[in-house]
N, C-alpha and C positions, 0 to 999 in steps of 0.2 A: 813832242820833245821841244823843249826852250832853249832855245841860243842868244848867248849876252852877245852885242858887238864890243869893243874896245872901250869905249862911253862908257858902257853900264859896269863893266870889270872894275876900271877904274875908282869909277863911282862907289861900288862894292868894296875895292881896298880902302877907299878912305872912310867909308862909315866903319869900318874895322878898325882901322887907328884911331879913327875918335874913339870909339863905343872900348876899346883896349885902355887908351888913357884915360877914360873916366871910370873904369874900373881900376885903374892905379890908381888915381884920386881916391874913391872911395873909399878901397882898401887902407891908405895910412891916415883916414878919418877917421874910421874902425879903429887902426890899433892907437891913433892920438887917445881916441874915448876910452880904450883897456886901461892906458897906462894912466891917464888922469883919475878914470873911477877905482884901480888900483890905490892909486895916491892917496887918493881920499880915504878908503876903507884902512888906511896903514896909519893916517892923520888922525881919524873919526871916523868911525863905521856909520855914526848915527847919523849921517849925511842920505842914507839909504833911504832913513821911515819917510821923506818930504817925496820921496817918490813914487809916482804913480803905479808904476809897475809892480813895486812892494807893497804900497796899500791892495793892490788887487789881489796880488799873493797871500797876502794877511786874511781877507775877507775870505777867500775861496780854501785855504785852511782851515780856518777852523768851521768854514761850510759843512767842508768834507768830512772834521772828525762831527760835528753833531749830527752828522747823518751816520755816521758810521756809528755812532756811542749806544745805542741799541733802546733810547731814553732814557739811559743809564746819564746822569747829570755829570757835564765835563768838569776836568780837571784843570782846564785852562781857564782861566779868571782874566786873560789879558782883552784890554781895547781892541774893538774892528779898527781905530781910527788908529795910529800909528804918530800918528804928532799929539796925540793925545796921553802918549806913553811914560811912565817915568823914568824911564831912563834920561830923556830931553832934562830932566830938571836936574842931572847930577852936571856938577860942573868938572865932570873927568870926560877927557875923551874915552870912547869907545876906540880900541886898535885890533885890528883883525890881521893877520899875515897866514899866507898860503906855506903848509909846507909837505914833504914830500909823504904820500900815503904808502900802508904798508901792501895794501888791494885797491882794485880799481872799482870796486864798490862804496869806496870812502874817498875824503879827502881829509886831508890834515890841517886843522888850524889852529895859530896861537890865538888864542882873545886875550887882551889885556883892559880891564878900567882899574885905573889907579895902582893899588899895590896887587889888587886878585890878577892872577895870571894863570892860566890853564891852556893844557896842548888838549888838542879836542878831537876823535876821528866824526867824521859827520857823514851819513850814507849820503850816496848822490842818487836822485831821481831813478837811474839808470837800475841800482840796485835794487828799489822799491818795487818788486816784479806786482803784476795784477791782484796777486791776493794780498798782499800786502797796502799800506796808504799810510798819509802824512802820520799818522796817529804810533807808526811804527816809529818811525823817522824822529820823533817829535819823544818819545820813550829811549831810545837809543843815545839821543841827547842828552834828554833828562837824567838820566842815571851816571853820565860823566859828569854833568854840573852839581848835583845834588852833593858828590862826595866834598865839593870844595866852596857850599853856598855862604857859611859862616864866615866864610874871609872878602864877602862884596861888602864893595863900600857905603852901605847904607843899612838903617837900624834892622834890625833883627825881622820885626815885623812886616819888613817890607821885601827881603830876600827872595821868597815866593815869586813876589810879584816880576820883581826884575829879574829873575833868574829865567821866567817864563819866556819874557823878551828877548832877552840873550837867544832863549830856545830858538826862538822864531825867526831871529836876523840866521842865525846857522845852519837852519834848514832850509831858509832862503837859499845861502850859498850854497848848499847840498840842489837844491834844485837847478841852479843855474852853472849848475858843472854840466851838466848833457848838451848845453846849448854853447854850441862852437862861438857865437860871438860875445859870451861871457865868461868862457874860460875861462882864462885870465884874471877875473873881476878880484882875487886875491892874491899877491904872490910874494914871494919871500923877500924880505929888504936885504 
């Protein structure tokens, strides 16, 4: 058996209060970063495609549906590369706001570019049980965007395309609802 003298007690309460106060640090680093990448997503969601994290989520997307697609040829037409997207070239912000779901298998979100505006449920990862994948997710979208594609702000021809993207930043957010330090990454203004 070990016994602290008075020294090492000591010793042991101050590494406790440091290693406490830089977990309060840390902690309103965290929510400084919710509330600013909130901010952003409310300003311009398209602030997201420059990021690493979303390029990877991009790639391993539609990874997933081309292996899942049976060599049946995908339905997604969009870039791995993400700043390579058209959406970058419209000169509307992207605005995204979190808003309250009806289950906790979805979340609710406004997207707004320019005048198109759509309340959207989006599954969250969480819902997407083992037999299900992105491809579910990525359909479930599709089918609420589709009814309202004629009203984005770009020619006709090109609807498809960006609507595809739309898809993919929303399933993004649908992904990043399970994970406790992105919660937040949308919320109601």
């Amino acid at each position: 058996m070990m016994y602290f003298d008075s020294d090492h007690i000591q010793q042991l309460r101050q590494l406790h209060q440091q290693l406490a106060a830089q977990n309060d640090v840390i902690e309103s680093m965290l929510e400084l970063s919710k509330t600013r990448l909130g901010t952003l997503l409310t300003e311009d969601a398209r602030s997201l495609l420059a990021t690493p994290k979303f390029a990877r989520f991009v790639r391993l997307m539609l990874a997933e549906m081309a292996a899942n697609s049976g060599g049946v040829p995908l339905p997604v037409q969009i870039s791995a590369d993400p700043c390579a997207w058209l959406l970058l070239s419209l000169p509307l912000p992207l605005r995204l706001w979190r808003l309250p779901a009806d289950t906790t298998d979805t979340i609710g979100v406004r997207a707004e570019l320019g005048k198109w505006q759509q309340v959207l449920n989006v599954p969250t990862a969480e819902a997407l049980v083992s037999n299900e994948s992105a491809m579910q997710s990525w359909e479930a979208i599709a089918a609420q965007i589709e009814q309202s594609m004629p009203q984005l702000p770009i020619a006709p021809a090109l609807q498809p395309f960006l609507a595809e993207e739309l898809m993919c930043i929303l399933c993004y957010l649908g992904e990043c609802e399970d994970s406790e330090a992105d919660r937040s990454v949308v919320e109601q203004s």
